[in-house]
C-alpha positions in Angstrom: -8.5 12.5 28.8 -10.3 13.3 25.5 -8.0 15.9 23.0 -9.3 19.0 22.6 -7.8 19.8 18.8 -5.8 18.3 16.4 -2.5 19.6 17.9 -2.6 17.8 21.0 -1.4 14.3 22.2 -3.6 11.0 22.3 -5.3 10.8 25.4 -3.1 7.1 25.7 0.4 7.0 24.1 -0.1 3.8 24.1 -2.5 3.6 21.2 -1.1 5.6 19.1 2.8 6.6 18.4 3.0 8.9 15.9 5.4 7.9 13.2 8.9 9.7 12.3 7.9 12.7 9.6 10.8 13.8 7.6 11.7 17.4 7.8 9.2 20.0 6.2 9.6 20.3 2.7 10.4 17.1 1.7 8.0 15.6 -1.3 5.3 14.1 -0.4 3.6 11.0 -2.3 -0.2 9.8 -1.0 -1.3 6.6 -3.2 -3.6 3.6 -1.4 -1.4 0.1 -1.4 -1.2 -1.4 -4.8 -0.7 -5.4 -5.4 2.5 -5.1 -7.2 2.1 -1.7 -8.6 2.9 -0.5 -12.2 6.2 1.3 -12.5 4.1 4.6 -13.3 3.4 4.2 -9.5 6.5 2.5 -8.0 7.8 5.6 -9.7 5.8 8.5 -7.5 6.9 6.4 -4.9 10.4 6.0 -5.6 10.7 10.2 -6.3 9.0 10.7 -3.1 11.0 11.7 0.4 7.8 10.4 2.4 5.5 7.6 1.3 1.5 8.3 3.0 0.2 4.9 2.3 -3.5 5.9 1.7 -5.5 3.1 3.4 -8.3 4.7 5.0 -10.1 5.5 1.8 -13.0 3.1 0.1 -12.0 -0.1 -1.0 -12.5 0.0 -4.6 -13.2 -3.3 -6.3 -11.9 -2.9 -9.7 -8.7 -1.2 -9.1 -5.2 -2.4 -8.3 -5.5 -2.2 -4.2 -6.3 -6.4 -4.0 -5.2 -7.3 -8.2 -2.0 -6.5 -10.9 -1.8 -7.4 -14.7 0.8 -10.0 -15.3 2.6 -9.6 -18.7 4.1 -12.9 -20.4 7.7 -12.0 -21.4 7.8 -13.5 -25.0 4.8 -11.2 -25.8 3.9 -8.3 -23.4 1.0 -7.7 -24.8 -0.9 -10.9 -23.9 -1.9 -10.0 -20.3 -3.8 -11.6 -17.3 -5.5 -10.1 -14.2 -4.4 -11.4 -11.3 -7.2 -11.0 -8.9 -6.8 -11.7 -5.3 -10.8 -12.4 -3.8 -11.4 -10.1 -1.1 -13.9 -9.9 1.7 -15.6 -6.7 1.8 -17.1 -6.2 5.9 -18.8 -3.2 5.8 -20.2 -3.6 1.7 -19.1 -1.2 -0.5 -18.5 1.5 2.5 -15.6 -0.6 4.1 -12.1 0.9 3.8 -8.5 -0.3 2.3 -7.4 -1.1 5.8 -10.3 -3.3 6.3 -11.0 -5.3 3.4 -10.3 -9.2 3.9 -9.0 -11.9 1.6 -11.0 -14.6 1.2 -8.9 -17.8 1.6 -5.6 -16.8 2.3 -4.1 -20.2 2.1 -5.3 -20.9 -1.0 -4.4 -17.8 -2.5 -1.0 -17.7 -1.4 -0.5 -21.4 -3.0 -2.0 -19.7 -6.4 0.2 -17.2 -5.8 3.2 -19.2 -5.6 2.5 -21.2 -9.1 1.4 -18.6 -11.1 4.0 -15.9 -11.0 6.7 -18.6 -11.6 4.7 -19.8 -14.2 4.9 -16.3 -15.9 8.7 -15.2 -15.2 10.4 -18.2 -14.4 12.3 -17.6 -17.5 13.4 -14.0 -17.1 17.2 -13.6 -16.1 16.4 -11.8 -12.6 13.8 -15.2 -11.7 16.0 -16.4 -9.0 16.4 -12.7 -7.6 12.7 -11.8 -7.7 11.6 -15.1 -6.5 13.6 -15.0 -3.1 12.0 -11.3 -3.1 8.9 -12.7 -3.2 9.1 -15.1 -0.1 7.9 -11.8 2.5 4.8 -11.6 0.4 4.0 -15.1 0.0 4.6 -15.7 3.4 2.0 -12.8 4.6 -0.6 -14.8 3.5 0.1 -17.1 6.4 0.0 -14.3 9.0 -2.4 -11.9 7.9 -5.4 -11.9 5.7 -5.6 -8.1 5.4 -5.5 -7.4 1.7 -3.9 -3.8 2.3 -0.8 -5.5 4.4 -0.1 -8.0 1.2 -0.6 -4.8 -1.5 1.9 -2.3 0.8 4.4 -5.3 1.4 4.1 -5.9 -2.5 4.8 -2.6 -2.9 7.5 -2.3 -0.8 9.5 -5.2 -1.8 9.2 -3.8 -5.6 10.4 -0.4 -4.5 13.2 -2.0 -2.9 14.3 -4.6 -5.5 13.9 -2.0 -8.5 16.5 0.7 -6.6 16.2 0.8 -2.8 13.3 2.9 -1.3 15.0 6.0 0.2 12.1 7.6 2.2 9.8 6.8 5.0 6.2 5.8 5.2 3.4 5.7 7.0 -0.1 4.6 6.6 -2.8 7.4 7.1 -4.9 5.2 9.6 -1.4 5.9 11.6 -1.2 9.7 11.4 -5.4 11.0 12.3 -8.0 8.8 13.4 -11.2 9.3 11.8 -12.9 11.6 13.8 -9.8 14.0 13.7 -10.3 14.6 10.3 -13.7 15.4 10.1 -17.1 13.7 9.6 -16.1 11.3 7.3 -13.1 9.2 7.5 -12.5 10.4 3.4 -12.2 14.3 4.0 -9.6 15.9 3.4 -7.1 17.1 5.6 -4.8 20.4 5.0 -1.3 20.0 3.6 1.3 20.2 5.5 3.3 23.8 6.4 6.2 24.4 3.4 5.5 20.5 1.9 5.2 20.0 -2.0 3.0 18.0 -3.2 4.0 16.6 -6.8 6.2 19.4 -7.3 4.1 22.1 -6.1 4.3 24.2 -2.8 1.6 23.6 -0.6 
């Protein structure tokens, strides 16, 4: 049974279960899945009741969704990128949710030498490296570069200070054609939700 508006159940509950929402007027944070954010992010996380994990948007190559800056700790200022190759399906159209690593294996073993390489001698190593383990092992299960980045993410929120909201991602809450024409318009804000400290 097709639905006739936005209010109305999937035509097969078995598609789709909508995820838990937290009561209205909780805050609100929307951000696509970052490979082991910055703490400017893991911050509007963190301050946020409800987490929208924006992955239905266009992949964009040189941003943080598939890379990170690594930081040595004698100088903080010398930097690397950390770039994880993905596989872009659809070109330059194709969304977070569908973009692909290219050579998951491989990457995860890079993976696995280089951030010890980098903070092996910080005090928390031991901590952060068992921490790591649900990451590196993703590479063996998934080569979706959004579920390494939101895992990333999530592992930092929760190893920096517990995440205390919920999440979702937005390919969870509308399909495409529920939100319009394209699968990047926008949708209204929610009934009495904030939205970085602002009433919608």
């Amino acid at each position: 049974m097709p639905r006739t508006n936005l209010s109305s159940a999937k035509a097969s509950p078995a598609a789709l279960s909508a995820p838990d929402l937290p009561p209205p007027g909780g805050l609100c944070a929307i951000h696509q899945p970052n490979l082991f954010p910055r703490l400017t992010t893991l911050a509007k996380l963190f301050a946020a009741d409800y987490w929208i994990v924006l992955d239905d948007v266009q992949f964009a190559r040189r941003d943080y969704q598939h890379r990170t800056r690594l930081a040595a700790l004698e100088d903080p200022q010398r930097r690397q990128w950390l770039t994880i190759p993905t596989h872009l399906p659809r070109g330059r159209q194709t969304p977070v949710c569908e973009a692909v690593i290219a050579a998951p294996a491989g990457w995860r073993r890079r993976l696995a030498q280089m951030l010890p390489h980098y903070y092996r001698a910080s005090l928390h190593w031991l901590a952060i490296g068992r921490a790591l383990a649900p990451v590196l092992d993703l590479f063996t299960t998934t080569d979706k570069t959004a579920e390494v980045a939101e895992t990333s993410t999530r592992l930092s929120l929760d190893f920096s200070a517990g995440l205390a909201g919920s999440s979702a991602a937005a390919t969870c809450l509308l399909g495409p054609a529920d939100r319009g024409d394209s699968p990047t318009s926008p949708m209204p804000p929610a009934p009495g939700a904030t939205y970085a400290g602002r009433a919608a």
